[in-house]
Every structure is written in C-alpha cells, then in structure tokens.
N, C-alpha and C positions, 0 to 999 in steps of 0.2 A: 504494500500500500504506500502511494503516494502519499506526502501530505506540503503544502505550503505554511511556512511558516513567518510572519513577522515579529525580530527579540527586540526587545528594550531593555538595555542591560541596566546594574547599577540602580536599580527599583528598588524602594523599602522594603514591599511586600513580593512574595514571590508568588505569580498566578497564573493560571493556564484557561484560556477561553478559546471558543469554538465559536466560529466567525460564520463557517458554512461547512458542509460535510468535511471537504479536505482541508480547509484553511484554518487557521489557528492565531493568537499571538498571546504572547509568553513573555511574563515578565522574570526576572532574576534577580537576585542580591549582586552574584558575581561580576567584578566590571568585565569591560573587554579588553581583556591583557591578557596574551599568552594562551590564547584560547580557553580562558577560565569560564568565561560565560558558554561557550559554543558544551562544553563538560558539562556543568550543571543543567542545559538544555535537553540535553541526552540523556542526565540520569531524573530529567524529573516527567520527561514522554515514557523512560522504563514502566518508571514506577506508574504510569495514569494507564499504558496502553496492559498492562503484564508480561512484558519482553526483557531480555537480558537487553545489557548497554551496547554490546555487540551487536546485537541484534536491528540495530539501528544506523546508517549509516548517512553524513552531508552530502549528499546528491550535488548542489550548485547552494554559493553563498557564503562559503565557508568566512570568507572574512566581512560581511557586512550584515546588516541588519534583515536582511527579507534570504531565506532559505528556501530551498526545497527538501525534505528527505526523505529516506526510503525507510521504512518500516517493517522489517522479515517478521511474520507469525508463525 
C-alpha cells in the first residue's frame, strides 16, 4: 500500500491524521536533522498500521516535507 504523506516536524504534540484514504499528515517532536524526524515517522505509521519498521519503506521525499511511502503487510 501506497500512502502520501505530508510531516511537520519539531511539533509539540505528536499526531497522525487521515486527510483521505491514502493521504495522511503527521506531526512529530523530532526536528529535521539527520533524518530524526523521517525515524520517528516510520516508527509511529509501525505502530498505527501493525507493521514492523522495516516493513515500511520512503518511496520519494526522503528529505523534504511531502512523502510518498510504501507500506509491506
């Protein structure tokens, strides 16, 4: 499963909304350094979809604000 994603990194609270089936956006604590935020993005889609972290992979995005990813079940 595809999914599009837009992060805001460096957010108080940390949250996850569903914008339309496949699109999403996703706040985080972690800023954008050193791929900390793009980590915490991946283990908090683990934990919402039930996938391992691996199981999850950045399609297109990797360094900026709007994603695509891929999603193994």
């Amino acid at each position: 499963m595809r999914i599009g994603l837009k992060v805001i990194a460096g957010a108080k609270r940390e949250r996850l909304e569903k914008i339309s089936e496949a699109s999403y956006r996703i706040k985080v604590a972690s800023p954008p350094e050193k791929g900390r935020a793009n980590k915490r993005v991946i283990e908090l889609l683990a934990a919402e979809f039930g996938v391992r972290k691996r199981d999850i992979i950045i399609v297109s995005g990797e360094t900026g604000n709007k994603k695509i990813l891929e999603i193994n079940k």
